[in-house]
C-alpha positions in Angstrom: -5.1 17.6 -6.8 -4.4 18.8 -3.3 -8.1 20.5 -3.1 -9.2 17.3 -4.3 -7.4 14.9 -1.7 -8.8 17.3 1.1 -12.1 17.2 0.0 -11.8 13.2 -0.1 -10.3 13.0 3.2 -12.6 15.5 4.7 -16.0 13.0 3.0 -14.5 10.2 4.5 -13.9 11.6 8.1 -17.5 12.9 8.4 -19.1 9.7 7.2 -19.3 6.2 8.2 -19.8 4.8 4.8 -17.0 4.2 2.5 -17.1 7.4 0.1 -16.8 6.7 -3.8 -13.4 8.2 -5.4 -12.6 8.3 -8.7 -11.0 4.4 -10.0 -8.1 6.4 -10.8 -7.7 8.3 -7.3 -4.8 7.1 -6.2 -2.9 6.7 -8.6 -3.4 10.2 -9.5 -2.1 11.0 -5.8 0.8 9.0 -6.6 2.1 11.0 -9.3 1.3 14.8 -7.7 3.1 13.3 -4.6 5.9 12.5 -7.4 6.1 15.8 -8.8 5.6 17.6 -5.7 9.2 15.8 -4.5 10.8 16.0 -7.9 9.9 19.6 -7.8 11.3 20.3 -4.5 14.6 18.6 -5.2 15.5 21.3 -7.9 14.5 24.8 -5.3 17.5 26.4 -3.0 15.6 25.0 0.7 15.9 29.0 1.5 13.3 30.6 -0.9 10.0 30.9 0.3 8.7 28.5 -2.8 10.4 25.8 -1.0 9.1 26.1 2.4 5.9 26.3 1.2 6.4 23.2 -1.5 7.7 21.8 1.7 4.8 22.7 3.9 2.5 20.9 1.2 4.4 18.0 1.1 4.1 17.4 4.2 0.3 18.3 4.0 -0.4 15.9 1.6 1.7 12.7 3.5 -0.6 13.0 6.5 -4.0 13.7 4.7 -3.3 10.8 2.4 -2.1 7.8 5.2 -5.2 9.3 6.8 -7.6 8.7 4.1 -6.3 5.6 3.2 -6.1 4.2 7.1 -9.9 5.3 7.4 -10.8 3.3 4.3 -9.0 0.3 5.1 -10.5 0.5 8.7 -14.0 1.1 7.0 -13.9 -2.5 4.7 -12.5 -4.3 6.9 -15.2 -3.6 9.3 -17.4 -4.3 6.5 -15.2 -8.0 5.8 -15.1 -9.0 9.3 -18.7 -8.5 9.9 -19.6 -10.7 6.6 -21.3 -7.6 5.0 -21.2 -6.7 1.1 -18.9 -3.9 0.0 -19.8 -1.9 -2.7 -17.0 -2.5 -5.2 -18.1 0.1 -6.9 -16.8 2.8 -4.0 -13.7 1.0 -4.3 -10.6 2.4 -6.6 -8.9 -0.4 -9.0 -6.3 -0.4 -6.6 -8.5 -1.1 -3.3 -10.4 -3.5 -5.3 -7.3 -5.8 -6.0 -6.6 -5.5 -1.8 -10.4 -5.9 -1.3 -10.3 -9.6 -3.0 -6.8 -10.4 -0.9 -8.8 -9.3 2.7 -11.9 -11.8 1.3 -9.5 -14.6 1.0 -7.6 -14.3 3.9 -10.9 -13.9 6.1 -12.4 -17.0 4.4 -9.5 -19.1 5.5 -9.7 -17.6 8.9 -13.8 -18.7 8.6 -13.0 -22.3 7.5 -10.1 -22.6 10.6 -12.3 -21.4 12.8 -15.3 -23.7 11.8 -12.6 -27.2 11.5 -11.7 -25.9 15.4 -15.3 -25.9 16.5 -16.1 -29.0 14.7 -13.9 -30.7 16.5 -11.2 -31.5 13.8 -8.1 -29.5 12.4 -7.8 -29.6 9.1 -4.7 -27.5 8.9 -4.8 -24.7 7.0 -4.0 -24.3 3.3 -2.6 -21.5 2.6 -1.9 -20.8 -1.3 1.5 -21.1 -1.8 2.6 -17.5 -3.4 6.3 -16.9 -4.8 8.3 -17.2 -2.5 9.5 -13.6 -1.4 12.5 -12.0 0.8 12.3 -8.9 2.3 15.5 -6.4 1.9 16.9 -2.7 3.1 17.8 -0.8 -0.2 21.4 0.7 0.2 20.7 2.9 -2.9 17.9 4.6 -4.6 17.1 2.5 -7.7 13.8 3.2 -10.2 10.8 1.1 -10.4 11.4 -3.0 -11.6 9.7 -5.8 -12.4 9.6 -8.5 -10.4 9.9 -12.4 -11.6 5.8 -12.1 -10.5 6.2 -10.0 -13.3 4.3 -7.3 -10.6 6.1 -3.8 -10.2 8.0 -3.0 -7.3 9.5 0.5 -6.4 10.8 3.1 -7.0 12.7 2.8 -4.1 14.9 5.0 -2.3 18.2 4.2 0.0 17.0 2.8 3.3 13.4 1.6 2.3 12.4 -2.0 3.4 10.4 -4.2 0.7 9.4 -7.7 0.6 10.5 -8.8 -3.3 10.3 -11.9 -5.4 13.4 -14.1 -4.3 15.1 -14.4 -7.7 15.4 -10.2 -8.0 16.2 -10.3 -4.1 18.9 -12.3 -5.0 19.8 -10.3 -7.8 19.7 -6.7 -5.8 21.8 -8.2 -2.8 24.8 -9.7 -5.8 24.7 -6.3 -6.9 25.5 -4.3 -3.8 21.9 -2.4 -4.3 20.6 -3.9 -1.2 20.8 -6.5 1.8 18.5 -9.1 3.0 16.7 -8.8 5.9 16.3 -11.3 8.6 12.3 -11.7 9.5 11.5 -13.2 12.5 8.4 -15.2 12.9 
């Protein structure tokens, strides 16, 4: 996987076109960047295995927030110039964020047009469950949320806007603590 992540980043640094990936790219990243960590948990940090396990790791975190920051740079170009996008060079997960970016910019469209027309029509905004955003005190496996979406893994310290109801839940359990967002 790691020759095949390189090879993806290295397409889609040399060319201004969003490169095709397989639908199932990412979420076979996911799961070598799973076992790459579950493996490194079970090595003595001294052996050479480790450093190296270690050393990919490491490897793999930058090339993949690379890849996907030069992807999501490339559509949303692409949106915010009102051109197509090839769903087709998208992966099932991109294409589910794809159709969010659309939206939102087509609100933004219809403000900016009330505004220049003279008239504010507010904007409407649909309403999605309401969510709260906590700090994990503990790691806890994947769950699914009252959206009936899945949210984690998630480890002690990580930060994750959740479906109220399982907020409330996680915080009456001592798993995690609400955070306050400012606006």
């Amino acid at each position: 996987m790691y020759d095949e992540l390189y090879e993806a980043w290295r397409k889609e640094k040399e060319n201004a076109e969003l490169q095709l990936l397989p639908k199932d790219f990412f979420v076979r990243l996911a799961q070598y960047v799973k076992r790459l960590r579950e493996e490194g948990r079970m090595l003595d940090e001294k052996t050479t295995r480790a450093r190296l396990l270690l050393r990919e790791s490491k490897n793999v975190k930058k090339l993949c927030e690379e890849l996907i920051q030069l992807r999501y740079e490339k559509v949303l170009r692409k949106v915010m110039a009102g051109e197509t996008v090839v769903k087709e060079g998208l992966t099932d997960d991109e294409e589910k964020l794809f159709r969010e970016m659309v939206a939102s910019t087509e609100l933004y469209q219809n403000f900016l047009k009330g505004v220049l027309g003279g008239r504010s029509l507010g904007v409407e905004v649909k309403e999605k469950a309401k969510k709260r955003v906590v700090r994990f005190l503990q790691g806890i496996p994947a769950i699914i949320g009252a959206d009936m979406k899945t949210y984690g893994p998630f480890k002690p310290e990580d930060i994750a806007s959740v479906p109220s109801e399982n907020a409330r839940i996680l915080v009456k359990q001592g798993l995690a603590v609400e955070v306050e967002v400012k606006t």
